[in-house]
N, C-alpha and C positions, 0 to 999 in steps of 0.2 A: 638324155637322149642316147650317150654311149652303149648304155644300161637298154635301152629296147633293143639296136641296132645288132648289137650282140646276143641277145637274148632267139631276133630274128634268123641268125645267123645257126645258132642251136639248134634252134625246129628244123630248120632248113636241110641241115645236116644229116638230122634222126628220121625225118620224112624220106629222103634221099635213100637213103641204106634200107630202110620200109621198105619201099616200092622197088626197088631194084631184088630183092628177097621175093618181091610176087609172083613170079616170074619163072623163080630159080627154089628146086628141091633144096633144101637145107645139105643135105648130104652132097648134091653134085656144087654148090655155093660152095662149101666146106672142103672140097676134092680142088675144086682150080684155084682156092687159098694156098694150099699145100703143094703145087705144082708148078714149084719156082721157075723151073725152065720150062713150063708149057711142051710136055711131050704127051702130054695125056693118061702119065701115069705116076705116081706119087712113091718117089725113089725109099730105100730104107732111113739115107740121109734127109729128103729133104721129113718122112717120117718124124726122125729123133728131132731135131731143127724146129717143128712147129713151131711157125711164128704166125701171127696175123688172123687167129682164129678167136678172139677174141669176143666175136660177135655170137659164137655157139653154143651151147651148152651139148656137153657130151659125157656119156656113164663111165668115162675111161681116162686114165690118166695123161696126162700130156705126155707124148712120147713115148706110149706104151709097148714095151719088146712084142708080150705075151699080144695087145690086142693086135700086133701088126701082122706077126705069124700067122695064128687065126684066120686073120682075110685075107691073108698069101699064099688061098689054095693052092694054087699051081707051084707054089717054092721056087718062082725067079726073084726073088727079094724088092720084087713092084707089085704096087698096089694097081691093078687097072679101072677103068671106070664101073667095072661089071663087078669087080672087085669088092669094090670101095658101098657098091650098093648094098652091100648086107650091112651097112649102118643104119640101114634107114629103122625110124625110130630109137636109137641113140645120140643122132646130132641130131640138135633144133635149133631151130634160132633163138638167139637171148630172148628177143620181145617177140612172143610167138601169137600175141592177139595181132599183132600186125601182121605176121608171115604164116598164118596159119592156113591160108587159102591162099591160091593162085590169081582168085581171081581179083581187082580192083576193089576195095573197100574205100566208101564216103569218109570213113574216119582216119583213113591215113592220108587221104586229098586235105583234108580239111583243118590241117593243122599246123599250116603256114598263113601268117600272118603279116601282109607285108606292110611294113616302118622304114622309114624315111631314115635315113641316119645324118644327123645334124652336126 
């Protein structure tokens, strides 16, 4: 019984971060990851730092000097959210049959199972 409880607990989790992605552009999800102090702009540091993006997939390396420049038109060393948009289709989300549309899908409802834990 540990073994389903657990198991429940999995889905629960991967469905959770699914539908919370429906919601949310991969890119702006991927912006307020990287936006440790919540100012609304993604410092050079918190840049180099990338932590917690794990959920992404992105064409660029983690921490990249060259792609930070690049989207720092303006050359104050912050990414802004306006910024941060010429990512879009470079970041996706890892499981992108779930996050690929905004709108609600049956098959990410539909894959909690709830068990009893004994």
């Amino acid at each position: 019984m540990k073994v389903k409880a657990i198991l429940a607990t999995v889905l629960l989790a991967a469905t959770s971060g699914a539908m919370a992605c429906q919601n949310t552009s991969a890119v702006e999800a991927f912006g307020k990851r990287l936006d440790k102090n919540k100012d609304g702009q993604i410092s050079l540091h918190e840049w180099k730092h990338m932590n917690g993006v794990k959920a992404f997939e992105r064409d660029f390396n983690r921490g990249s000097l060259k792609t930070f420049h690049t989207l720092d038109t303006n050359g104050d060393r912050k990414l802004s959210m306006k910024e941060l948009a010429a990512l879009s289709g470079r970041v996706t989300y890892k499981n992108a049959v779930e996050c690929s549309s905004n709108a609600p899908s049956a098959s990410s409802q539909s894959n909690v199972v709830p068990v009893e834990a004994k």
